[in-house]
C-alpha positions as CSV (number, residue, x, y, z in Angstrom):
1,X,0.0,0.0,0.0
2,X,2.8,2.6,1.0
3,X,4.3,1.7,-2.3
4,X,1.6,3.2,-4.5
5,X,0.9,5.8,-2.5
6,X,4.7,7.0,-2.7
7,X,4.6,5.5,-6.1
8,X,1.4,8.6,-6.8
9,X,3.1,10.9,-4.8
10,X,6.2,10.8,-6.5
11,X,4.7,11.1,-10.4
12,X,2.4,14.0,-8.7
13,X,6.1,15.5,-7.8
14,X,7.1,15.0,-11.0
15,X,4.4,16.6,-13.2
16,X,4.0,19.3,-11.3
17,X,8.2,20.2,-11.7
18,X,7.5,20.3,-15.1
19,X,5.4,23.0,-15.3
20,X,7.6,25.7,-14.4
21,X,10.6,23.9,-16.0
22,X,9.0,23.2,-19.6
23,X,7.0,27.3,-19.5
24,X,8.6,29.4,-16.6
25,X,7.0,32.6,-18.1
26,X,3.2,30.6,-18.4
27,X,3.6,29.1,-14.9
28,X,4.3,32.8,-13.5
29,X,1.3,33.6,-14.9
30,X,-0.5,31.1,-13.8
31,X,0.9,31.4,-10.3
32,X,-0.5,35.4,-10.4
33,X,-4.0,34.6,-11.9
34,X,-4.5,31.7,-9.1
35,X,-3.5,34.1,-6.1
36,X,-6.0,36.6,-7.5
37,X,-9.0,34.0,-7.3
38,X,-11.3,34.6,-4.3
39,X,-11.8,31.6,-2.1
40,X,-14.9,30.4,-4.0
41,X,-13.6,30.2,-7.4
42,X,-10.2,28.1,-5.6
43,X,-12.1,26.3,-3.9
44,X,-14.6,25.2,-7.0
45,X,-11.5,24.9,-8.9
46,X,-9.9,22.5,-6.3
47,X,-13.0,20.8,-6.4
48,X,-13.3,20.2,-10.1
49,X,-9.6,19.2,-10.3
50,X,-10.1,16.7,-7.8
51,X,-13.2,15.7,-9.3
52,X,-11.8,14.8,-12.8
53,X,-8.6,12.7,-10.9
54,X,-11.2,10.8,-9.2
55,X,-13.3,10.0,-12.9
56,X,-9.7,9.0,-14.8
57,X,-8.5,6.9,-11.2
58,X,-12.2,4.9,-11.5
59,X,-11.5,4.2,-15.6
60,X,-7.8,3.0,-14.8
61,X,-8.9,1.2,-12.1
């Protein structure tokens, strides 16, 4: 069990390093659009994020 959770966590790690590494100038503006969102619209997007990795982890699994 720890194994594919460190085994998620790790390949989370990785995609999200390569955002900023692959478009440094479109993850800074990213970064500046997501800390002007009020709560509600970070918290739906959270939501919906979560949402569609919970849809594509049922279909794989």
């Amino acid at each position: 069990m720890w194994q594919e959770i460190l085994t998620a966590f790790s390949l989370f790690l990785i995609i999200e390093g390569m955002v900023p590494f692959v478009g440094p100038s479109f993850y800074r503006q990213a970064v500046v659009k997501i800390a002007q969102m009020d709560d509600n619209g970070l918290r739906l997007t959270g939501l919906t994020v979560a949402s569609i990795g919970i849809v594509i982890l049922y279909i794989v699994r």
